[in-house]
C-alpha positions in Angstrom: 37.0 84.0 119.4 38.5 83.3 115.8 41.1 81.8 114.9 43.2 84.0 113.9 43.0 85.4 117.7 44.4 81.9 119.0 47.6 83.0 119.7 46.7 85.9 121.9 47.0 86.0 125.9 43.3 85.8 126.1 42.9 83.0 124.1 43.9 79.5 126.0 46.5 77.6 124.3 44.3 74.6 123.7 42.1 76.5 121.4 45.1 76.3 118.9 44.3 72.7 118.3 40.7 72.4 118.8 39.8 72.3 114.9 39.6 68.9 113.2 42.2 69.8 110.7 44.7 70.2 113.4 43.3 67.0 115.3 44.2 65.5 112.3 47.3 67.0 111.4 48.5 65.8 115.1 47.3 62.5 115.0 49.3 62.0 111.7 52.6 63.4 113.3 52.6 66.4 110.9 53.5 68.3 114.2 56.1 66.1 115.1 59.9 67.2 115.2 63.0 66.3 116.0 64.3 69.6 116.6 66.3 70.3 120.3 65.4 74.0 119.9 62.9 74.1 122.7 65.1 71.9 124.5 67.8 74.8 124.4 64.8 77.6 124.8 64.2 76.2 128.1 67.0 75.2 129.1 65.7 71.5 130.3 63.8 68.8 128.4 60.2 69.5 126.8 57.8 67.1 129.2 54.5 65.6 127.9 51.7 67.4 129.1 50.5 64.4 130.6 53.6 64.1 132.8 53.4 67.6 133.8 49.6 67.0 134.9 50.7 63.9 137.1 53.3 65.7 138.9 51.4 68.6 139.2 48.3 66.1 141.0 51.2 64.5 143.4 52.2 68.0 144.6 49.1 68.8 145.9 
């Protein structure tokens, strides 16, 4: 699948950062923001995906 089709419902969202430019784009915070707009989106706090897997584990 190309890139281009990333953001697509067939496409899983980690193929969105699997190239090395956006590795590296991440690792130097170029994705970073301090913005509360997804914060207001949802309604709640964004949660690290990290977090979200834990919880998700302990509920099982």
């Amino acid at each position: 699948m190309s890139s281009q089709n990333c953001w697509s419902a067939v496409c899983p969202p980690v193929a969105a950062v699997r190239s090395p430019e956006k590795a590296a784009a991440i690792s130097r915070g170029d994705w970073y923001t301090d913005s509360t707009d997804l914060r207001q989106l949802i309604g709640r706090p964004a949660a690290p995906l990290a977090n979200v897997v834990t919880a998700a584990l302990k509920a099982l």
